[in-house]
FIKOLPA-445371 format. One record per residue (C-alpha): residue in one letter; chain; x, y, z. Coordinates in steps of 0.001 Angstrom, whole numbers, padded with zeros to 6 digits, always signed. Last residue first. Example, Ala and Ser with C-alpha at 12.3 -4.5 7.8 and 13.67 -1.06 7.14 Angstrom:
BEGIN
> type mol east north up
> s A +013670 -001060 +007140 $
> a A +012300 -004500 +007800 $
***
This chain:
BEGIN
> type mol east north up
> x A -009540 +001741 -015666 $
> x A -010996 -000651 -018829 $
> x A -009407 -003852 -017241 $
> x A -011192 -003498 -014131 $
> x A -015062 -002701 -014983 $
> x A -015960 +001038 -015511 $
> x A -019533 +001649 -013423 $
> x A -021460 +004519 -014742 $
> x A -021373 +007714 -012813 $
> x A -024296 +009636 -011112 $
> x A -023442 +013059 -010400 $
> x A -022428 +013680 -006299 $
> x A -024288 +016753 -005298 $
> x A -026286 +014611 -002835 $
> x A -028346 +016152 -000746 $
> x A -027972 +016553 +003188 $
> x A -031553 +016166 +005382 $
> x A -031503 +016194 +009217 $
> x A -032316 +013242 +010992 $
> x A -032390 +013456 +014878 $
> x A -034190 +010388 +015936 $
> x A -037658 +011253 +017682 $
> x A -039438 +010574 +020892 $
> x A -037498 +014069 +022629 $
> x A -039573 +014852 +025456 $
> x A -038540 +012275 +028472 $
> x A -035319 +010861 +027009 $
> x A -034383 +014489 +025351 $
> x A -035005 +016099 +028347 $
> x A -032846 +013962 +030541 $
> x A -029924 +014271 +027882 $
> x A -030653 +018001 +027900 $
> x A -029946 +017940 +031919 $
> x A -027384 +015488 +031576 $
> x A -025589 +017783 +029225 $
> x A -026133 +020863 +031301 $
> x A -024298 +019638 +034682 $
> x A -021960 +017877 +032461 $
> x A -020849 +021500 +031375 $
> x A -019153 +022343 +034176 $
> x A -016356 +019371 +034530 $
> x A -016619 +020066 +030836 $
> x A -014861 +023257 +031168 $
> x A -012646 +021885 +033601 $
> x A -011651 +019517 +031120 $
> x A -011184 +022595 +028805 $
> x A -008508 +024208 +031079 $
> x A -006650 +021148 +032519 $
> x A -003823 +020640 +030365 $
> x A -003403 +024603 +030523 $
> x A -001985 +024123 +034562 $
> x A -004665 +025715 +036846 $
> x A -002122 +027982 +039011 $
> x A -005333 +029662 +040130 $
> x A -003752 +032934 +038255 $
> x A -003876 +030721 +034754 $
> x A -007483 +029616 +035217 $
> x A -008913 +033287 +035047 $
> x A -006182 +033668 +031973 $
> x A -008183 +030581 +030534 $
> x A -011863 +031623 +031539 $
> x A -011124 +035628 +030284 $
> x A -011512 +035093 +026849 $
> x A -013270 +032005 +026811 $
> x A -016221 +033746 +028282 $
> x A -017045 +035791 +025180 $
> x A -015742 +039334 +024012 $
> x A -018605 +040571 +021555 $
> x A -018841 +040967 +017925 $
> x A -021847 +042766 +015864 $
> x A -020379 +042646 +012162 $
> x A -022337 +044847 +009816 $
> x A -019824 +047772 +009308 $
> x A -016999 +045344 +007448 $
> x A -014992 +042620 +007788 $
> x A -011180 +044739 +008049 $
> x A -011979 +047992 +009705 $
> x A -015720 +046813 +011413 $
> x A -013611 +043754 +013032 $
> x A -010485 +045907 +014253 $
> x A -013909 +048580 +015404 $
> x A -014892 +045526 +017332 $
> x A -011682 +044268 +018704 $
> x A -011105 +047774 +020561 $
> x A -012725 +047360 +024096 $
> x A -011527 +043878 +024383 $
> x A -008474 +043969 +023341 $
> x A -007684 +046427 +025805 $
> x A -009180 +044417 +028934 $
> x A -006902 +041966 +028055 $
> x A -003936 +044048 +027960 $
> x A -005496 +045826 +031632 $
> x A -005056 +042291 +032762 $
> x A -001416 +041909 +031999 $
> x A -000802 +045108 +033326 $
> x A -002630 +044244 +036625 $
> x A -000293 +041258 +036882 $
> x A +000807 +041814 +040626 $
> x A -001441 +038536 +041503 $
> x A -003331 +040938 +043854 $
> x A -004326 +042997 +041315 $
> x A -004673 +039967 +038829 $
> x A -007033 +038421 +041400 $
> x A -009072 +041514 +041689 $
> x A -009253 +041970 +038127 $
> x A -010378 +038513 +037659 $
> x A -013497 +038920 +039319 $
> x A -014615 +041553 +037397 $
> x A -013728 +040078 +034216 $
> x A -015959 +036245 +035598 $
> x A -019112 +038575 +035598 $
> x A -018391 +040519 +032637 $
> x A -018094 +037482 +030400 $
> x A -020613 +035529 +031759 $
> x A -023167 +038123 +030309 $
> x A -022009 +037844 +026752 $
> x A -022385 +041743 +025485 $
> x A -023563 +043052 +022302 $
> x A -023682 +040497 +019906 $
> x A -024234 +037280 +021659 $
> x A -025889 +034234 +019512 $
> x A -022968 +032831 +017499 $
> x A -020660 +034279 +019461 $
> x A -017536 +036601 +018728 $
> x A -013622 +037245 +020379 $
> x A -012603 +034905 +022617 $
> x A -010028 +034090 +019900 $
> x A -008920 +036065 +017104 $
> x A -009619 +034068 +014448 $
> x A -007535 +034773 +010693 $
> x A -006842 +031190 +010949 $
> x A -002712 +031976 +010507 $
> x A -001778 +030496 +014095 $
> x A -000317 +033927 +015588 $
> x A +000021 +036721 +012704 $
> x A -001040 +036917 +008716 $
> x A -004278 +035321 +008604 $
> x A -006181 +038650 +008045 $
> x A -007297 +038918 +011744 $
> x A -004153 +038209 +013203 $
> x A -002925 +040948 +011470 $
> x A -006052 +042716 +012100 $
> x A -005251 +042118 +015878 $
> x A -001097 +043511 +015403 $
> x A -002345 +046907 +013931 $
> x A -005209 +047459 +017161 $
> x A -002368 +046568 +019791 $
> x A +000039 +049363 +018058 $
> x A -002621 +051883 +017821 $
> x A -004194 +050877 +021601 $
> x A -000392 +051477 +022586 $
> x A -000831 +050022 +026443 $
> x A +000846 +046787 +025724 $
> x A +003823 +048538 +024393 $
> x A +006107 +046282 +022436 $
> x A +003457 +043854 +020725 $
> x A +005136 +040636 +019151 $
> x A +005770 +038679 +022572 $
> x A +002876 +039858 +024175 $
> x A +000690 +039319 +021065 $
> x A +001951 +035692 +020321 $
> x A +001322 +034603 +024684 $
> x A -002061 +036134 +023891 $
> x A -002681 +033950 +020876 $
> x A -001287 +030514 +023134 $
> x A -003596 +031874 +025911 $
> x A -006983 +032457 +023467 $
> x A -006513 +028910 +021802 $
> x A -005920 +027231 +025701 $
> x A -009808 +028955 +025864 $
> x A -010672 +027697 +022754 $
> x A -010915 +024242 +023227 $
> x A -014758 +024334 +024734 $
> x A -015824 +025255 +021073 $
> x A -013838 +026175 +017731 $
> x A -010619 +024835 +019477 $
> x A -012509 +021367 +019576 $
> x A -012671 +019424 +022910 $
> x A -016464 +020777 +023710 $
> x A -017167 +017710 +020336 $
> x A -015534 +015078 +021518 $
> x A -016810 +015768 +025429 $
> x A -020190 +015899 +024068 $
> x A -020531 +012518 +022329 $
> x A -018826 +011345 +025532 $
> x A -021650 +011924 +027244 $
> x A -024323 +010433 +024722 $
> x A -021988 +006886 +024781 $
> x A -022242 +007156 +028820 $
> x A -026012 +007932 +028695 $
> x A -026985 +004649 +026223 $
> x A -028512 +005078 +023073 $
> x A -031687 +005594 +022260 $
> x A -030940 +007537 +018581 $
> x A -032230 +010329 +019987 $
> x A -029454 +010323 +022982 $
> x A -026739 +010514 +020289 $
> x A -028536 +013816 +018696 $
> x A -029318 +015281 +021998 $
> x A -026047 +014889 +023213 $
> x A -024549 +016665 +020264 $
> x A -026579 +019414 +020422 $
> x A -024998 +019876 +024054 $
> x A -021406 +020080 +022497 $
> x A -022330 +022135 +019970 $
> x A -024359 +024818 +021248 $
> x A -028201 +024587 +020316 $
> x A -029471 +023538 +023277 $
> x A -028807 +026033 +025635 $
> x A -025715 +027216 +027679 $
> x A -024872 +024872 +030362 $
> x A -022704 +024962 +033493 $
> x A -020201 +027446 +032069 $
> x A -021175 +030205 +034269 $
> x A -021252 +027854 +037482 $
> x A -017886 +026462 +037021 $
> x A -016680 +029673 +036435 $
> x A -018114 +031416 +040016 $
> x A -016884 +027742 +041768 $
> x A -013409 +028606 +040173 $
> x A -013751 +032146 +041770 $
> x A -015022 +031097 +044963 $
> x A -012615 +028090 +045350 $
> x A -009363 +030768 +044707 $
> x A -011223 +033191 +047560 $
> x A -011640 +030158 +050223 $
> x A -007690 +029640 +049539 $
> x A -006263 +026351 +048085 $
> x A -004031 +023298 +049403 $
> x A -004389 +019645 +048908 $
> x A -000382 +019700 +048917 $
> x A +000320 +017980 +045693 $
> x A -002227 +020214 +044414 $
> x A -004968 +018570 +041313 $
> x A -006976 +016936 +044050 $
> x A -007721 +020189 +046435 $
> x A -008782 +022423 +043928 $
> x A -011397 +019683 +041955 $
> x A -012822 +019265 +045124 $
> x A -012630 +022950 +046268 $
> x A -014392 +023949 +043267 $
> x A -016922 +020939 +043478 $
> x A -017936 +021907 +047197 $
> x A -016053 +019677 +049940 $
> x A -017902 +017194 +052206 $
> x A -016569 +014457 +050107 $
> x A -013449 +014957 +049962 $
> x A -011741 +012904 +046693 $
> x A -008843 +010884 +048060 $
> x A -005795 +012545 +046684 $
> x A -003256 +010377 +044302 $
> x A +000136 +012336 +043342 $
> x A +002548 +011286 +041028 $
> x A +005882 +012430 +041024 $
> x A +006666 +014140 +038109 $
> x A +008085 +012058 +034511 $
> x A +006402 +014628 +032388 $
> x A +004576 +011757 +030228 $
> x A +003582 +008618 +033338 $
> x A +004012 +011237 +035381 $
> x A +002179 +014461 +034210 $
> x A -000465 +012555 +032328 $
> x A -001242 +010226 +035691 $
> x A -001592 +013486 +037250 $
> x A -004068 +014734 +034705 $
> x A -006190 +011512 +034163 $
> x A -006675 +011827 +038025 $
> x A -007639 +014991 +037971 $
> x A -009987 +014636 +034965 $
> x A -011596 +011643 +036607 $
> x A -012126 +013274 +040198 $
> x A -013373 +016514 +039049 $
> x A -015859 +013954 +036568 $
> x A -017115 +011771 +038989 $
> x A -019814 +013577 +040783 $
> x A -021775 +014629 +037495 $
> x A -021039 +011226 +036171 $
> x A -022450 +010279 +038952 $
> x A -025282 +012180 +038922 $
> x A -026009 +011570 +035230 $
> x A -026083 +007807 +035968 $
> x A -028919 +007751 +038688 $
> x A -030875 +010488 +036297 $
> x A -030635 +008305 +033153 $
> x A -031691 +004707 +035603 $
> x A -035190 +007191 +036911 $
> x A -035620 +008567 +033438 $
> x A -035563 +005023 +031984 $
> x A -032794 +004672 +029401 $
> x A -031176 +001311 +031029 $
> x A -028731 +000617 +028766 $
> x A -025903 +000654 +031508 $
> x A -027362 -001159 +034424 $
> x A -025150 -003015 +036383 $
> x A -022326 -000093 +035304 $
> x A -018761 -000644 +035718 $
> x A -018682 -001890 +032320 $
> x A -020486 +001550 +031262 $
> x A -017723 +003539 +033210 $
> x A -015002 +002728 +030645 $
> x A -016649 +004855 +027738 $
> x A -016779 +007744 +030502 $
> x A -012968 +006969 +030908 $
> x A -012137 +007038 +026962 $
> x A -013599 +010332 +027184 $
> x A -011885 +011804 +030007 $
> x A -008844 +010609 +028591 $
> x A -009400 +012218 +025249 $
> x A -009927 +015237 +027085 $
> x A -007316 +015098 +029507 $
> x A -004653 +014599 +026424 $
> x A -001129 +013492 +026700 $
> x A -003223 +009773 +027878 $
> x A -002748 +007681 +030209 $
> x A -003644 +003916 +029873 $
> x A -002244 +002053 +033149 $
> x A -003236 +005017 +035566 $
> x A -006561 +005467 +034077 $
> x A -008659 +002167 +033190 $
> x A -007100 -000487 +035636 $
> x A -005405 +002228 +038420 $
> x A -008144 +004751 +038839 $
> x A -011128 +002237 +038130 $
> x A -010018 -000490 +040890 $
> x A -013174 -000113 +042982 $
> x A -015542 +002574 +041323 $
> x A -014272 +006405 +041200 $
> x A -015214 +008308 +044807 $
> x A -017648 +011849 +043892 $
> x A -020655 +010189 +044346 $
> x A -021003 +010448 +048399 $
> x A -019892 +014051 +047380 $
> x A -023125 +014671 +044805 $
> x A -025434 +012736 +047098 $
> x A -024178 +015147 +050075 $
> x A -024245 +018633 +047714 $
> x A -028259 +016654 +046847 $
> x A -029043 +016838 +050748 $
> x A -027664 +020250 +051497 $
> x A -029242 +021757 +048744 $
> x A -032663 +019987 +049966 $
> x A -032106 +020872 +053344 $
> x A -031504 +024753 +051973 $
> x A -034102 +025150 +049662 $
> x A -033493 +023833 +045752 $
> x A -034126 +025877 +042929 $
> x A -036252 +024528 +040240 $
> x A -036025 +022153 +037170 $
> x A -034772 +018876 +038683 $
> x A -031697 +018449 +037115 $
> x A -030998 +022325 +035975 $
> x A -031719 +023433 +039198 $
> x A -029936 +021297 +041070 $
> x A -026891 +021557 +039301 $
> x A -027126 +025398 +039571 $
> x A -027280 +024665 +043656 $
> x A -024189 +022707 +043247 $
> x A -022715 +025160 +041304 $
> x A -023011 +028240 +043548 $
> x A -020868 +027988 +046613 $
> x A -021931 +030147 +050319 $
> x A -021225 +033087 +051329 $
> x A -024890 +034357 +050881 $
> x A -024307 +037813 +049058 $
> x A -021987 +035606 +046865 $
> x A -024518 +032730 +046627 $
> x A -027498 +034955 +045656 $
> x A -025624 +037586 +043426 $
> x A -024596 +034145 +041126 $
> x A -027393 +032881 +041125 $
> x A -028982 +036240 +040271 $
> x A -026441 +036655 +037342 $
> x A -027629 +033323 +035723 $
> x A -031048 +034870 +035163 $
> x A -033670 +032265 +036514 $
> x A -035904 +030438 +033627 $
> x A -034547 +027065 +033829 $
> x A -030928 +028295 +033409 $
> x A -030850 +031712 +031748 $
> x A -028349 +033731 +030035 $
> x A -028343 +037326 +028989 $
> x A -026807 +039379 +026588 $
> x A -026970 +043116 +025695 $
> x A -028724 +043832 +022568 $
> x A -028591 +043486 +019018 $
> x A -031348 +043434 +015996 $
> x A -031334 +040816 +013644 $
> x A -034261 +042154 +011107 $
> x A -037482 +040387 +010117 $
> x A -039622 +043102 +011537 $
> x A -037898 +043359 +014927 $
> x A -035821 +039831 +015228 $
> x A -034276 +040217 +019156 $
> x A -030973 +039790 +020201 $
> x A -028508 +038354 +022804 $
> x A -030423 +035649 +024368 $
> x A -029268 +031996 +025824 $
> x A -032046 +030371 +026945 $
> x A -031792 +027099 +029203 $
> x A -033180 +024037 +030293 $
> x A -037114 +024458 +029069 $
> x A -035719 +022928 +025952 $
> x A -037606 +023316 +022034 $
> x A -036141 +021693 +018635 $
> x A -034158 +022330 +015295 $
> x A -034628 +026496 +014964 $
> x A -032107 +027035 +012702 $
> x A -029791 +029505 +014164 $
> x A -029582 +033206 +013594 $
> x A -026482 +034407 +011112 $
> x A -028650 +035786 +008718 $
> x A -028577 +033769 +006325 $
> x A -029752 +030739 +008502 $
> x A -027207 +029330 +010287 $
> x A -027481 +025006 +010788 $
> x A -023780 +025027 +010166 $
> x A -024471 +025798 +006668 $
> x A -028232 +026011 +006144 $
> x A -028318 +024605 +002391 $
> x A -030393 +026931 +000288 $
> x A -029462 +024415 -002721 $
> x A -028032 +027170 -004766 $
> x A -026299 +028858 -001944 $
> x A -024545 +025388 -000613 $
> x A -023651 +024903 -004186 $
> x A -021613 +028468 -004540 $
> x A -019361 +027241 -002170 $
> x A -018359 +023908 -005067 $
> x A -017850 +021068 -003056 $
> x A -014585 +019268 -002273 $
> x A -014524 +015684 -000963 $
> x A -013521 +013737 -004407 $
> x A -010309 +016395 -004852 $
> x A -008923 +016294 -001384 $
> x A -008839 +012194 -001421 $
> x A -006921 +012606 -004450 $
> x A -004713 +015124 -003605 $
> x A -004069 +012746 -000180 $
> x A -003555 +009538 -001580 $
> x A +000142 +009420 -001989 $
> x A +000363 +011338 +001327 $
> x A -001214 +008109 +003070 $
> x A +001991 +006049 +001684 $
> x A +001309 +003535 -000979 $
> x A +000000 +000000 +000000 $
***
């Protein structure tokens, strides 16, 4: 057999399709309709993300919000800092079961969710220790896989069995994508390898704090501001990619774990969950290549390089930069920014911080300069998530499994809804542009 290489040019040539088809057919390229709204494919109570309204057929932009099961995010949020107390759990809850939980019944389900949190018998060492993996993703994956032959019931798709598993994944996955981590850091970096006991009394944030230090060690503030981004990424409609995903596996019937992992392939890509190590490997390019981070000129000249595919990774993306729904302002955004500027304040990075902050107030005019008036663009979460992750001392590895850590909350919740509500497989149409050949026997090829 020839080398792959010897194939490629060919392989190139038979899966390329003429742009100007897509417009011809009225195909809805990544389910966007013209323009630039989403193809309404199905209905959730789980969440609503909203950044602008249609006012006599046109797209009109305003300030973002996000709700999860009809409660503004940014109340949960208020509620739990003006209470002292940690937010995800309570988000959990309310994206589960649909409504917020009082305080024994918080208490009770933060105790299920710890009781949980412990891998099965043997799991660490059999399916994570002796197979590592360079990537947490991929390991978190193959580990979900794994948990179906630890599972009595696995194929079980009653809403009772679905719910039983979603908590524990829920539970599991800090534990899992610390574990995968360390085992990735010694079995690849050659480090010592640490093994931490999960707590169970401990919130999520602290959790997944205390198993990826070698000491167990974190501050009340660093848990707040981890349990603050765990909360904001916790789920995000049902039209994102990851959680579309799940709803498409789960409508074929299959089981929860193969759904799951569904969405951690798909939140792994740079264009989704990935793009938050994206963002630090482009700011890492800009404050090498920019001499005076304050010089909104010079700042402003190296974006549209970046921009026009000539600077950083050559995509012409500037990361964290855009949504697909937001235009004017993604609510998690500012929440998680404020935060940060505390920490980088008393990190002694201000400047670095104040660089971020930069790019964010002039990226839109860089956008109207080189892709015209008509682009609405807005900083998004992954801007800020990765340099947020950076002051906890959250090593990169870990930045888009804690993502998922997060977003497991929402996929079980749409993975529940699609088991109860859904009743239909997922089938979207794609035509054929292929012409009909006749078939050339051997010896006339």
């Amino acid at each position: 057999m020839k080398n792959t290489k010897d194939y490629i040019s060919q392989v190139t040539e038979n899966n390329s399709i003429d742009s100007e088809m897509f417009g011809k057919y009225n195909v809805k390229r990544g389910l966007r309709n013209s323009d630039g709204t989403g193809v309404l494919v199905g209905l959730t109570r789980i969440g609503d993300v909203h950044g602008y309204i249609m006012d006599e057929g046109e797209k009109v932009a305003v300030d973002g919000k996000l709700y999860y099961r009809g409660f503004d995010v940014e109340a949960l949020v208020s509620s739990a800092e003006k209470e002292g107390r940690f937010g995800f759990e309570e988000a959990i809850y309310l994206l589960l079961f649909g409504k917020l939980p009082d305080k024994g019944q918080l208490d009770d389900f933060s105790a299920l969710i710890g009781k949980c949190r412990e891998l099965p018998p043997n799991f660490a060492e059999d399916a994570i220790m002796r197979a590592p993996s360079r990537d947490i993703m991929n390991k978190l994956a193959r580990s979900v896989l794994t948990l179906y032959s630890y599972d009595k019931s696995p194929d079980d798709c009653s809403p009772e069995n679905v719910l039983r598993q979603c908590i524990e994944l829920i539970a599991r996955f800090p534990t899992i994508a610390a574990y995968a981590y360390m085992a990735k850091e010694h079995y690849f970096n050659h480090e010592s390898l640490f093994i931490h006991l999960p707590e169970p009394t401990c919130s999520t944030a602290e959790a997944l704090l205390s198993l990826i230090r070698p000491d167990k060690k974190y501050t009340r503030y660093e848990a707040e501001l981890l349990d603050l981004a765990l909360v904001l990424h916790a789920e995000h409609g049902g039209g994102n990619n990851s959680t579309f995903a799940v709803h498409l596996v789960s409508s074929a019937d299959t089981d929860t774990y193969s759904a799951i992992a569904a969405g951690i392939g798909s939140l792994k890509g740079s264009k989704h969950g990935g793009a938050n190590s994206k963002v630090i490997g482009m700011m890492e390019d800009i404050k090498k290549n920019v001499k005076q981070w304050e010089s909104e000129e010079e700042v402003a000249a190296y974006l549209g390089k970046i921009l026009q595919g000539e600077a950083y990774d050559r995509t012409g993306l500037i990361y964290g930069q855009g949504h697909a729904v937001y235009t004017i302002t993604d609510p998690r955004t500012i929440l998680l920014r404020d935060k940060a500027q505390a920490l980088a304040e008393e990190k002694g990075i201000i400047k670095e911080y104040n660089l971020y902050r930069l790019i964010e107030r002039i990226t839109p005019e860089v956008f109207k300069k080189y892709k015209g008036p008509n682009r609405d663009i807005c900083t998004n979460v992954d801007f800020y998530s990765g340099f947020v992750y950076g002051m906890l001392g959250i090593p990169p590895d870990l930045f888009t499994p804690i993502f998922a850590v997060s977003r497991i909350a929402g996929w079980c919740a749409h993975r529940l809804e699609e088991v109860i509500a859904g009743g239909k497989i997922i089938r979207p149409a794609y035509k054929c542009v292929q012409p009909r050949l006749d078939y050339i026997s051997m010896e006339k090829r």
